[in-house]
N, C-alpha and C positions, 0 to 999 in steps of 0.2 A: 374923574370919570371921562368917558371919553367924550371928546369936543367937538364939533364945527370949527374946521379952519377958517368960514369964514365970517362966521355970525357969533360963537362963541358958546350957542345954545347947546345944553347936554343933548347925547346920543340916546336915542330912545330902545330898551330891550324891548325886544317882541316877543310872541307866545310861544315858537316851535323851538326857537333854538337855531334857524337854519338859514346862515347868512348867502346872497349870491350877491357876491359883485363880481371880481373876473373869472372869467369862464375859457381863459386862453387855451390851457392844455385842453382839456375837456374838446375842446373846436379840434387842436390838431389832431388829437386822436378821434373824432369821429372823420374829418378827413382824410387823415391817414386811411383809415378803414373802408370808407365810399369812392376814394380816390376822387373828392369833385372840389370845387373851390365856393364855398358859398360864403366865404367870410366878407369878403368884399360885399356882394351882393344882397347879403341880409340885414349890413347894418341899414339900423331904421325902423324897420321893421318891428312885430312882436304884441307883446298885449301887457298891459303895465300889470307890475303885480311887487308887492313890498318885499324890500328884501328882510331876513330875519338873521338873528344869535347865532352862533355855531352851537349846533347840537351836543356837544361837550359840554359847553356852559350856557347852558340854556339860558335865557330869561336875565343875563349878564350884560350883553352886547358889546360891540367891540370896542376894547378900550383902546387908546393911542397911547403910544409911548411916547413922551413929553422929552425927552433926553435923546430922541430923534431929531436929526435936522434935517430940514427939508427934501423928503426923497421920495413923499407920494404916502406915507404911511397916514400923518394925519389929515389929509385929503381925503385917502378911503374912509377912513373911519367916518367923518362927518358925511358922505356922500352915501355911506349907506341908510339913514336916513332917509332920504329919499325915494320917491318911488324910479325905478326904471323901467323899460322894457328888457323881457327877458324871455326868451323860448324855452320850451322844453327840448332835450333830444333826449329822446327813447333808446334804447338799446335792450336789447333780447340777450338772453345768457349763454346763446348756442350759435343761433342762427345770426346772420350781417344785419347788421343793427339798423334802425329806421329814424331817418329824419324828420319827422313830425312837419318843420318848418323853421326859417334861417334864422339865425342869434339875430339878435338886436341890440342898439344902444349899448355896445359892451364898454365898459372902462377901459377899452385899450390898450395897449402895450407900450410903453416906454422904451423899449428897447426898440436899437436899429435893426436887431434880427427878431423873426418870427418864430425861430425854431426854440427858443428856449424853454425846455421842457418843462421849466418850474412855476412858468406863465412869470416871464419877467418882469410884466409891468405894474404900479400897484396906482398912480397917477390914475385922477379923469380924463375922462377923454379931450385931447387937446392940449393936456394940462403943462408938455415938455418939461423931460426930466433931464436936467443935462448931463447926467453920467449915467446910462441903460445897467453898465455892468456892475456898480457901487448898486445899486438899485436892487441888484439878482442878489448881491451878498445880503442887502438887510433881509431879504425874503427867507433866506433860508438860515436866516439865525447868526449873520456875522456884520460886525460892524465893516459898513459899507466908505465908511470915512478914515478908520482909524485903526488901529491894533489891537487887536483882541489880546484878552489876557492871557490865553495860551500861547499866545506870540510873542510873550516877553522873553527876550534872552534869546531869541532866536536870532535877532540879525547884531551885524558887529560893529564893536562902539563906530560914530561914524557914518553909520550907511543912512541913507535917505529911507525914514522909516513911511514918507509921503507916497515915492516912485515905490516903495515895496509893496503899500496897500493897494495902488491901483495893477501892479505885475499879479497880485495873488485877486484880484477881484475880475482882471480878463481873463486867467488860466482856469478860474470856476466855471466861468460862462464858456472855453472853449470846450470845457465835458458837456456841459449842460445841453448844447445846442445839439449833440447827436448823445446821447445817454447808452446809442446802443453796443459805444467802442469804449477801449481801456485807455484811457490818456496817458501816455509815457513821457519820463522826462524828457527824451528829446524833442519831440513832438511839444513840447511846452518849449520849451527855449527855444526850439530852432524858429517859432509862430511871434514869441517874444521878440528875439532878436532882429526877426523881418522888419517892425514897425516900428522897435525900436533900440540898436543894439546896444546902449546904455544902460537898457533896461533888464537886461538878459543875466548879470548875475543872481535877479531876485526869483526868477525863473523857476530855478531848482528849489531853492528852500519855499518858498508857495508851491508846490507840489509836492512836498515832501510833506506839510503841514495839510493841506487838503487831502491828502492820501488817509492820512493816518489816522487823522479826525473822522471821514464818512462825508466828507461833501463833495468827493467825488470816487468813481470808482470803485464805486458800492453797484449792489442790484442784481439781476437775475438775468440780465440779456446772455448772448451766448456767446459772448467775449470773457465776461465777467465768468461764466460759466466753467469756460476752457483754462483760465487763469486758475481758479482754484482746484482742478484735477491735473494741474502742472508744475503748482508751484511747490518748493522743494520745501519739506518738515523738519529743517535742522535747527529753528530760531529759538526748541522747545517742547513742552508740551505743557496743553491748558484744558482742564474740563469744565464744561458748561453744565450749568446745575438749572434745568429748563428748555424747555423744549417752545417757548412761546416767542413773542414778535423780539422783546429782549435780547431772548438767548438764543436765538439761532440768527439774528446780527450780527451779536458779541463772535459766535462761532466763523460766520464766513468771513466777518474781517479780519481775526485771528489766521484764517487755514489762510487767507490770503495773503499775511503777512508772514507765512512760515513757518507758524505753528502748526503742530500735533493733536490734535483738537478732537474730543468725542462729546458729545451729548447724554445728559442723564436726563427721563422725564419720566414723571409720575405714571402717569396716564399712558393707557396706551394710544393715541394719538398724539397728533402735533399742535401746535398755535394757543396754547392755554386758555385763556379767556378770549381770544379771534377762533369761535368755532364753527363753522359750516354743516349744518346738516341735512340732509335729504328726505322730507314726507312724501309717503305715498297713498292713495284710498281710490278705490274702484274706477282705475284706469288714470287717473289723476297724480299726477306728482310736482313736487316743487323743494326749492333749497332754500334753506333759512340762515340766515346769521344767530345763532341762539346767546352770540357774545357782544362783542363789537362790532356795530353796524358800517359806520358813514365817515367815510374822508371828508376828515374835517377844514377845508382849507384847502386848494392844491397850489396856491403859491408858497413855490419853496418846499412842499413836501413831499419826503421821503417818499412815500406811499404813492406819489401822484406818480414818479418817478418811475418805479415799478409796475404801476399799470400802465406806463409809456410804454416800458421794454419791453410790453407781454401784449401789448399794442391791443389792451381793451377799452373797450370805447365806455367809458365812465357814464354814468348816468347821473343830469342834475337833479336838485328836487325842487319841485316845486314851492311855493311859497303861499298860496293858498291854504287856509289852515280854519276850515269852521270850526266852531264849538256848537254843542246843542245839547239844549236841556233833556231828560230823561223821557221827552214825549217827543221829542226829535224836533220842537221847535230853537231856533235860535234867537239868541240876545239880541237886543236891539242895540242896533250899528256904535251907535252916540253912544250906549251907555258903556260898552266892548271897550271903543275908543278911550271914554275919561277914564273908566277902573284901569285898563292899561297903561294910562299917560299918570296915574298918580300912584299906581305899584312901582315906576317908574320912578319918581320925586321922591318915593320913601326911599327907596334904594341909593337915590341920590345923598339924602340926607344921613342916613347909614354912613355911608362916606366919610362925611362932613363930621362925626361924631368922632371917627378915628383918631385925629388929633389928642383929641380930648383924653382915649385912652393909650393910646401910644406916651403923651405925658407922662401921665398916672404909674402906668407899668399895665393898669387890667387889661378887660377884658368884658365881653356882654355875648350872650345868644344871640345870633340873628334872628331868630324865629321870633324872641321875646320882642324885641327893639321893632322887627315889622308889625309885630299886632299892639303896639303899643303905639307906634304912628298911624295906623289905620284907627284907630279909634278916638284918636286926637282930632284925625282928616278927613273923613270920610262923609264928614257936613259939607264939606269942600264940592262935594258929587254934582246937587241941583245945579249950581253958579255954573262949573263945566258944564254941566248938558245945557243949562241956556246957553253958553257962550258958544259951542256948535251949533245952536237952532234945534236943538231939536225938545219938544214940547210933548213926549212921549215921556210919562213916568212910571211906567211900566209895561214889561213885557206881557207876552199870551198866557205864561204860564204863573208867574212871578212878582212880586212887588220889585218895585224899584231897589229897597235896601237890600232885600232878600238875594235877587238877583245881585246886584255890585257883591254883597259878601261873595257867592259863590262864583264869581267871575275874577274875584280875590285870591280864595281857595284855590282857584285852576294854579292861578302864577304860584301861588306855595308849595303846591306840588309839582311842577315844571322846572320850581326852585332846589326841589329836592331828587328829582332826576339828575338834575345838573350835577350835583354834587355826591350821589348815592349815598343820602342818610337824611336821618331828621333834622329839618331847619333850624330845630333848637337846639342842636348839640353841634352848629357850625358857629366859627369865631366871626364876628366881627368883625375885628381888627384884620383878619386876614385869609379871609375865604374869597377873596376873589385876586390873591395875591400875582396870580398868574396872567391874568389878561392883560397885561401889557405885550404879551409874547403869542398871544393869538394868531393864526395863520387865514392869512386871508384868502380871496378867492374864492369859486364855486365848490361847495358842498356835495359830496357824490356820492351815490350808492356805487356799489362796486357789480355792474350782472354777472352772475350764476356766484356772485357775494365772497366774500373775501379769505374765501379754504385755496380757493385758483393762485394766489401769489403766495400764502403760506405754505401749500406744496410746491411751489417753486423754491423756495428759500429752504424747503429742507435738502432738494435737490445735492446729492455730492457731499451730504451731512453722514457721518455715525452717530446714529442717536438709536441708546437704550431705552428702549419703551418698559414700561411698566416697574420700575425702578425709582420709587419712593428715597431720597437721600433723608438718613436717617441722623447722619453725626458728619462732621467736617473736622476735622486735627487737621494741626496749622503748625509750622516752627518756621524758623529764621530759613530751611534751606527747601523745602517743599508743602505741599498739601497731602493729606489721606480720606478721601471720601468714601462713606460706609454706607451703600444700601441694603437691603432685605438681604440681597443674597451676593452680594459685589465687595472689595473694595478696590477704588481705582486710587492710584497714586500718580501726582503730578507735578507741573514746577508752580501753578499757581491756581484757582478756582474761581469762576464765576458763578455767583449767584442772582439767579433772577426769580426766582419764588417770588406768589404772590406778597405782599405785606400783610395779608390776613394770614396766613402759615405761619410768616417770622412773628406775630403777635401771639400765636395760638405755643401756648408750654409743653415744653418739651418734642414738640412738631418737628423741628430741625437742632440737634445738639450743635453747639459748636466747643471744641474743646483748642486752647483755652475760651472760657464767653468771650463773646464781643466787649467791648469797650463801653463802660457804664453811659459815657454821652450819647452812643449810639441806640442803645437797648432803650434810654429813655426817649429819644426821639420818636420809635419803633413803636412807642405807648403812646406820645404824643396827637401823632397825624393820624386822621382818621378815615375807618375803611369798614363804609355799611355797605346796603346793596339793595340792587334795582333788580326787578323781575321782568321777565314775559312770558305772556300767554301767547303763544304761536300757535295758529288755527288754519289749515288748509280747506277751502268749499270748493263745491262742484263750477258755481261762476263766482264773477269776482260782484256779487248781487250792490257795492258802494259805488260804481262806476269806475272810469277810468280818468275821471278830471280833477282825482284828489291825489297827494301822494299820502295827504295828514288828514285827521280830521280830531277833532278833540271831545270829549265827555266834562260836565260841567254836574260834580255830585252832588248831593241831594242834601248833604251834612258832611262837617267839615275832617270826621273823624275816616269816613271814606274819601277824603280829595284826591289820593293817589291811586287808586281803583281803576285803573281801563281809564286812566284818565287823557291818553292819547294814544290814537291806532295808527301804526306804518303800514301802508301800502306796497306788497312785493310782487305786485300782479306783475308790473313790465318789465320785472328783472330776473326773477325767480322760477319761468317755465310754468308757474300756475299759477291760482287763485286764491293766495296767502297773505293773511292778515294780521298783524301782530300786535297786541295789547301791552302796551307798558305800564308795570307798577311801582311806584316810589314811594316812599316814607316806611308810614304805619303800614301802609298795604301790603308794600313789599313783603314786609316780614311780616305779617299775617298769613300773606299766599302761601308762604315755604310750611305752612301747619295743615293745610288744604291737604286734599287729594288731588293729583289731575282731573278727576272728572267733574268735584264738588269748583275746583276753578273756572273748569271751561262752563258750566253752568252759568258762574257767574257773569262771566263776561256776556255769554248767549243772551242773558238777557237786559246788560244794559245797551247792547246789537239790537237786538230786536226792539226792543222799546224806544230805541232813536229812528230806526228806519221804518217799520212798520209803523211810526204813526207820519211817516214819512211819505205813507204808502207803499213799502218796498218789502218783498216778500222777501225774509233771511229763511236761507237753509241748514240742516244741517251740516257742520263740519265733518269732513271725512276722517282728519285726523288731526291730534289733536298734541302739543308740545307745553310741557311747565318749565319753566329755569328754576332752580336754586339753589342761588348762585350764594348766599349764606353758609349755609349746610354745605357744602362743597369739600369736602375735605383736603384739595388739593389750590383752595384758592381764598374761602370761609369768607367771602366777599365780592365785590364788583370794582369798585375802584377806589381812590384814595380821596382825601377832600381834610380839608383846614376843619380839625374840629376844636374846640371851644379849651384851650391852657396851650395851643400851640405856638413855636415859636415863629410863623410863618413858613417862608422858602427858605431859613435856615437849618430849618427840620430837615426838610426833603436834601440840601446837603450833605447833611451829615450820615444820611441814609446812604448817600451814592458815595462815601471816604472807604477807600482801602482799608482792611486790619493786617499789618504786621508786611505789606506788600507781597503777600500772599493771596489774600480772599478780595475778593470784588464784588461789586455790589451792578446790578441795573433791573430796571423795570419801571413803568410808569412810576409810583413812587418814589422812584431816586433822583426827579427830573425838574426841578421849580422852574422851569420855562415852559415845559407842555405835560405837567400829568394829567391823569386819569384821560389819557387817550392814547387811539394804536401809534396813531407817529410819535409821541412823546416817548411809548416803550420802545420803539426801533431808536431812534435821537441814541436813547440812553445804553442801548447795547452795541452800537458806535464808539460811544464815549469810552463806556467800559472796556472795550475793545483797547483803544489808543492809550489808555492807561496802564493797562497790560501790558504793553508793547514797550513801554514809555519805561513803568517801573522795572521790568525781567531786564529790560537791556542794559540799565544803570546797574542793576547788583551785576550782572555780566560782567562790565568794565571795571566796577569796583574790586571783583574776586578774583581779578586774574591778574597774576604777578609780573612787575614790568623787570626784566632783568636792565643791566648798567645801560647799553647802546644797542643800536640797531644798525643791522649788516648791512650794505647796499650790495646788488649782482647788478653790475654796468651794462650794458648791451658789448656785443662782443668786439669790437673794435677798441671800445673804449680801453675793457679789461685788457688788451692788448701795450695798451701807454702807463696802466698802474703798475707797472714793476721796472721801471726805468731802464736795465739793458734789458731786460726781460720782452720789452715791447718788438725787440726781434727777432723775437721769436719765433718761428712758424708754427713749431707745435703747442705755445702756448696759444696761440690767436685759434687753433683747430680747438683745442678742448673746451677754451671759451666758448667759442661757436658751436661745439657740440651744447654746451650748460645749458646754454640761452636757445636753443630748439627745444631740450627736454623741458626744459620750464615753460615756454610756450605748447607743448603737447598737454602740460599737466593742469592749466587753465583752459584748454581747449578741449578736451575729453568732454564729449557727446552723453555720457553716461556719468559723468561725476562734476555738477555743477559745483562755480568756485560758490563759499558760504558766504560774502559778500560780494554783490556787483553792484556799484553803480556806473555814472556817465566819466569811464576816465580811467575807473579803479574797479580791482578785483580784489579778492581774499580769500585763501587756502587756509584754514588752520592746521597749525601741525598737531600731530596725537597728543594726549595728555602726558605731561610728564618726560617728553623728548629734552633729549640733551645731545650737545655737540659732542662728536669724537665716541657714541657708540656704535659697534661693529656692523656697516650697512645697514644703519639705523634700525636696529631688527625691534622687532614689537612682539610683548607677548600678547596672547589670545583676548587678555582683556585690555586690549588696548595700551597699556603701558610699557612703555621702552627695558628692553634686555640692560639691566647695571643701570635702570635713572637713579641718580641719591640725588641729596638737597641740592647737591655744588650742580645740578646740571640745569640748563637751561628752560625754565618753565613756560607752555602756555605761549607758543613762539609761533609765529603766523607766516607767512609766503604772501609777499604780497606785489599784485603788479602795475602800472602805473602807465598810463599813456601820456607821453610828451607834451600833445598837443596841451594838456588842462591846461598845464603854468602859460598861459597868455602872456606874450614878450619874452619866455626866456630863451636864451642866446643857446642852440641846438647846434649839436657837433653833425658833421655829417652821416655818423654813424645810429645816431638817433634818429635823422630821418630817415635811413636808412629801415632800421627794427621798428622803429614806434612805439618803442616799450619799454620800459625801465622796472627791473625786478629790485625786492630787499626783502635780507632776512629780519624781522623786527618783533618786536614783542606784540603780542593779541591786541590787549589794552590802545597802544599807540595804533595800531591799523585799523581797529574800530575809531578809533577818535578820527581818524581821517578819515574814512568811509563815513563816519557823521557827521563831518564838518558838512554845518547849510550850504553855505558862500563856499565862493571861490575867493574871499576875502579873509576866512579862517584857514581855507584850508591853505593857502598859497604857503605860507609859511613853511606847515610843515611838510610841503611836498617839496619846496627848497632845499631843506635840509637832507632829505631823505636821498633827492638825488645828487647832492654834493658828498655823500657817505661811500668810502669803498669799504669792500666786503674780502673774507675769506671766501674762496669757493666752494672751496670743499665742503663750509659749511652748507652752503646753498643746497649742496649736491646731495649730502648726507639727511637733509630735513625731508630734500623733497622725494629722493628712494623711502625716506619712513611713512608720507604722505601714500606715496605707490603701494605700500605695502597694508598699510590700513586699508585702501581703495579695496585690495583683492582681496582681504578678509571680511570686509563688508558684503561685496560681494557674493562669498562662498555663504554668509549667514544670511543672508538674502532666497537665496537658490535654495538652500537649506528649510525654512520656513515657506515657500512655494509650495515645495515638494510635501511638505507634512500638511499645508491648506490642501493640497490635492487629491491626499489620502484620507482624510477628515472629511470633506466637503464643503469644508465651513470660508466663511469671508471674513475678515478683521477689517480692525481700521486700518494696517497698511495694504489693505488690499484695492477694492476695486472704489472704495469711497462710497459707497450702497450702506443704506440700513441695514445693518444686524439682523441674520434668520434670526427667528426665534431657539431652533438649536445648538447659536454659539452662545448662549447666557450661562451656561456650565460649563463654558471651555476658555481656554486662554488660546488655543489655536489661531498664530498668525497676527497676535498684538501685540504692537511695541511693547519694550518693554516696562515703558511708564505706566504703560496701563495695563499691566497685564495680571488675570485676577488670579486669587488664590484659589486654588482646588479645593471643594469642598472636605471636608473629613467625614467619611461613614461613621 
């Protein structure tokens, strides 16, 4: 569990869930917003108040990663512990948000810059971290010392895999410090090589690997924005099966890599279980989170990132958190204290038991194992309250025992919030498997709550609303997705459905099934669910100096009942209050009626504050979740249930089938589920996997003919024919080639289908062959007379001098600066994927040590021409029929789908394009 770096003493879980220690971003984006400087000026300041658990894992608290070396991670951890100074800042969901009064005592920043949007620092204050940018990688989930396992095979035998992790850990922090531009590879090397140009070949592959992964160059800013309404859809096409934080990740990494990319969603909104909804009642209104509330963590995350570039000013939470008996008195202080410090110990000792079964092979209930040490411990009680002073054995309402049980009960159900289900059906062995990967930082509400960045993220999406995926067919060479009234056909699938669907029979077919490992896994990990009661009043009648306030039941069989209320007065535009239910509750509420619920709650409201003194009113209007009964979700979120195999489970959840279907969603994530950044994490991931495996069958499938042509710059081609080189009208033809092929990469209108820093890539039609007649192409793309004997799958590719560093340049090279060849697909990808300039070197030596036929050059790149203008005309072609239709596709303007092209195929590629219904 987690430690004290410097005493050794375990971290103490607290009651909400809701850890603050830094509050970096949070600062910048309120002063971004006020434009004033009070970070200087506040420290100091403030009014001490304890920090708590992330609200993900409540009642957990933050573990340290042990397998971390020194970099501020288990500093924080033991540091929260303690008490700090900590401010509120307020912020309004419409209106410029309000500074209450200046941060205090922040943990600081480790880094030499301020601007790190991920809040780079995780060190106390003081505490100098000697490498700020190693520091930003461990935050945001990358080892900050070393190579990650996706890194393996990346760099070549040889290279300094040292200097590579520190080139890919300052190219993260150069996105990080402005999140609101797109980091290009030059701009990465050219910033590398200033400071150090040794260091400058690791450059490219750390931005090639940060790209692709999601840690950088992800988000909503309006860079980000224009890149994905620019970037060209020849890499493919992918449909996204969800329309939630997942799936519409997975989607704009994909359209920004290339792909062809539509969305299918049940529902007709967006953000699946991230839902925002709006109450209103007799002039009164307010906006609810009815799903996923609270950023959990903003160093390092995702989510923190996105409310940078949409420059909202995050609201913390406070850490204040009563409990009070059902006559609105509270427990006495000492007795709060020891039942919290020895729910604690048992948890510890839980632990400690692990071993034991990890041995074995079993396994035990948590539930069991807690109420079997509280009954062992809980003589333990008197000795702690003497040993605080305090000589109170009971409270106003309460006996002492009486009271501890039900201040017991609160953590058991705080415990079972955490995890959304019954404590007795979580493992053991591995229900808290995740906390080592916890995200630290200040905990946020998000004002006017978190539908503001999920309409962002659908921004520039096609997504089919109402569109239940009913079956999935899968083979070696595509995908066939089947809704109600669709099907869409593609080169591969993402699936982000809840894991309560993929449990629930026959909910999603997939033909052929999944893979027995997986389907058993899918039984495995488990997926209850947590309710709310959202209630809007006319005032906010609990004040405004609570964010929490907690309910303390009466009997253990209600502990999860209204057992804690969120406060959305200052973020929400009104006087909204929200009751969470866990365990048995949960699912008891889902049997309820709305009204027979909101009842209940009203009256364990009323009966804490009215004896409180405090008149409660009635609710104007009034919200149930059930989130069970859901049939688009059958649950809330995932959790370690009791014969699991741990975070090997949630692996095998997030494995490709057949490199067709893909998996993401908080369930597929052993480092952050059942939360919003864990599901964006994981439709990232799924994303770069996509990208990773489509482009390997790519190179795989496409056939290398004997050699590869070289086209010399034209001086050269003047010396390859020996009397020939006196030519004058051979040096004029050359010189004309070598223009045409420079116009044919430089066309405004027909991007080449690979570019990077150096190099370009034309492919030629399918099925072209040398030596037919003006390379003519029939309509379906295939060459007039291609047979086997002709040259398959053959590329155009061009080459800038400058890359090969040191090689001996004819003056004709500097002249052009370009070196063209005809070569096979396969080899031209492999050089356009070569990381280094250490792989690629080689084979750019080769290529331009090669001479070439011209003619063939001539003859690929007229066939290239000729495709261009039939593209074109089928372009024009489908314009003109969207214009006579009215309708928008996905190649059109990148908008949601009216509702009147769900029966038409008008203006969709062809990958997706659906069948016509039959009368």
């Amino acid at each position: 569990m987690a430690s004290n770096g410097s005493t050794g003493a375990r971290e103490r879980r607290r009651r909400t869930g809701l850890v603050i220690t830094d509050e970096k971003l949070m600062w910048e984006l309120q002063n971004e917003m006020l434009g004033n400087d009070s970070w200087g000026r506040g420290r100091g300041e403030g009014r001490q108040a304890k920090a708590k658990p992330s609200s993900a894992t409540a009642a957990r608290g933050a573990l340290s990663n042990g397998t971390v070396p020194t970099n501020g991670r288990q500093q924080q951890a033991g540091q929260g512990a303690a008490e700090r100074p900590v401010k509120r800042i307020k912020a309004e969901p419409v209106a410029a948000p309000v500074l209450t009064a200046s941060r205090g005592g922040s943990s600081g920043s480790s880094s030499s810059s301020e601007e790190y949007s991920s809040g780079s620092g995780r060190g106390s204050e003081g505490e100098g971290v000697a490498d700020p940018d190693a520091q930003t990688a461990w935050e945001v989930g990358l080892n900050g010392g070393d190579l990650m396992p996706d890194e393996a095979g990346l760099l070549p035998p040889g290279a300094d895999a040292a200097a590579y992790v520190r080139v890919r850990n300052r190219v993260l922090c150069m996105w990080r410090r402005d999140v609101s531009r797109r980091l290009s590879e030059e701009d990465a090397i050219a910033e590398v090589a200033t400071a150090s140009p040794a260091d400058a070949p690791y450059a490219l592959a750390a931005h090639r690997f940060l790209s692709a992964l999601g840690y950088i160059n992800f988000g909503v800013s309006p860079a980000q924005q224009h890149h994905l309404a620019v970037a060209p859809q020849d890499a493919g096409s992918v449909l996204v099966v969800g329309a939630g934080c997942a799936g519409l990740a997975a989607a704009r990494q994909l359209r920004a890599a290339g792909y062809r990319v539509a969305v299918v969603e049940a529902r007709e909104r967006p953000g699946g279980r991230v839902w925002s909804e709006r109450l209103e009642g007799r002039g009164a209104h307010a906006v609810a989170d009815i799903g996923g509330s609270i950023v959990t963590g903003i160093d390092g995350n995702p989510l923190a990132v996105l409310a940078k570039q949409m420059r909202l000013p995050l609201a913390d939470i406070r850490s204040d958190t009563p409990l009070y008996f059902a006559d609105g008195a509270e427990p006495d202080p000492a007795l709060d204290a020891a039942v919290e410090q020895l729910f604690n110990d048992l948890l510890d000792e839980c632990t400690d038991m692990k071993a034991f079964y990890e041995g074995s092979g079993g396994d035990m209930p948590l539930g069991a194992s807690l109420e079997s040490l509280w009954d062992a411990n809980k003589s333990q009680l008197p000795g702690m309250l003497a040993a605080k002073g305090s000589g109170k054995l009971a409270t106003a309402a309460e006996t002492t025992a009486a009271a501890a049980r039900r201040l017991f009960d609160w953590h058991m159900a705080n415990l079972e919030f955490a995890n959304s289900c019954l404590v007795d059906t979580l493992s053991l062995r591995h229900w808290d498997q995740d906390d080592p990967h916890e995200m630290f930082g200040a905990h946020c509400f998000v004002p006017g709550c978190n539908g503001r960045w999920v309409k962002e993220l659908c921004r520039g999406l096609p997504i089919f609303y109402g569109s239940p995926v009913r079956e999935v067919r899968y083979c070696a060479t595509g995908v066939e997705v089947q809704t109600d009234g669709h099907c869409f056909a593609a080169d591969a699938v993402v699936i982000t459905v809840p894991l309560g669907v993929l449990k629930r029979p026959n909910a999603v077919t997939f033909n052929p099934p999944l893979p027995k490992r997986k389907r058993r896994a899918i039984q495995r990990i488990g997926f209850g669910c947590m309710n709310k009661v959202i209630m809007l009043f006319p005032t906010a009648f609990w004040g405004d100096a609570l964010d929490m306030f907690g309910h303390l039941a009466g009997n253990g069989d209600d502990r999860g009942e209204a057992f804690l209320f969120y406060s959305y007065a200052h973020i929400s535009g009104g006087a909204l209050l929200i009751a969470l239910c866990s365990g048995e509750a949960a699912v008891r509420l889902e049997q309820r009626s709305p009204a027979e619920a909101a009842q209940r709650v009203m009256r364990v409201l009323r009966a804490i504050w009215q004896g409180r003194g405090v008149e409660v009113p009635a609710p104007l209007q009034v919200m149930v979740t059930r989130w069970g009964a859901d049939p688009f979700a059958y649950g809330s979120y995932s959790s370690m249930a009791l014969g699991t195999r741990g975070g090997e489970d949630y692996d095998r959840l997030a494995e490709s089938v057949g490199g067709r279907v893909f998996f993401a969603g908080e369930a597929t994530t052993r480092k952050y589920p059942a939360t919003m950044h864990g599901a964006f994490v994981s439709g990232l991931e799924a994303a770069a996997n996509v990208h990773a495996t489509l482009q390997k069958q790519r190179r795989q499938q496409s056939s290398a003919p004997a050699a590869g042509v070289a086209v010399p710059p034209p001086a050269e081609a003047g010396h390859a024919g020996g009397q020939q080189a006196a030519s004058g009208d051979a040096a004029a033809a050359a010189e004309q080639l070598f223009e045409e092929l420079q116009q044919l990469f430089t066309d405004p209108q027909h991007l080449p289908d690979i570019e990077v820093p150096g190099i370009a890539v034309i492919h030629g039609p399918p099925n072209w062959r040398s030596g037919s007649r003006n390379g003519s192409l029939h309509e379906n793309g295939g060459t007039a007379g291609g047979g086997a004997q002709g040259q398959q799958c053959t590329s155009l590719l061009r080459l800038d001098s400058s890359v090969l560093q040191g090689s001996r340049r004819s003056g004709a090279e500097r002249r052009f600066g370009a070196h063209f060849a005809v070569v096979p697909r396969d080899l031209a990808m492999q050089v356009a994927d070569s990381p280094t300039p250490g792989e690629r070197g080689p084979l750019l030596v080769a290529l331009l040590g090669a001479r070439c036929d011209a003619q063939q050059a001539a003859e690929l790149a007229a066939a290239v021409r000729l495709q261009r203008q039939q593209q074109t005309r089928r372009q024009q072609q489908q314009q003109q029929q969207q214009q006579q239709s009215g309708c928008t596709g996905i190649a059109g303007t990148g908008t949601a789908l009216a509702n009147g092209l769900r029966g038409s195929d008008q203006g969709l590629p062809a990958s997706f394009r659906i069948p016509k219904r039959q009368s």
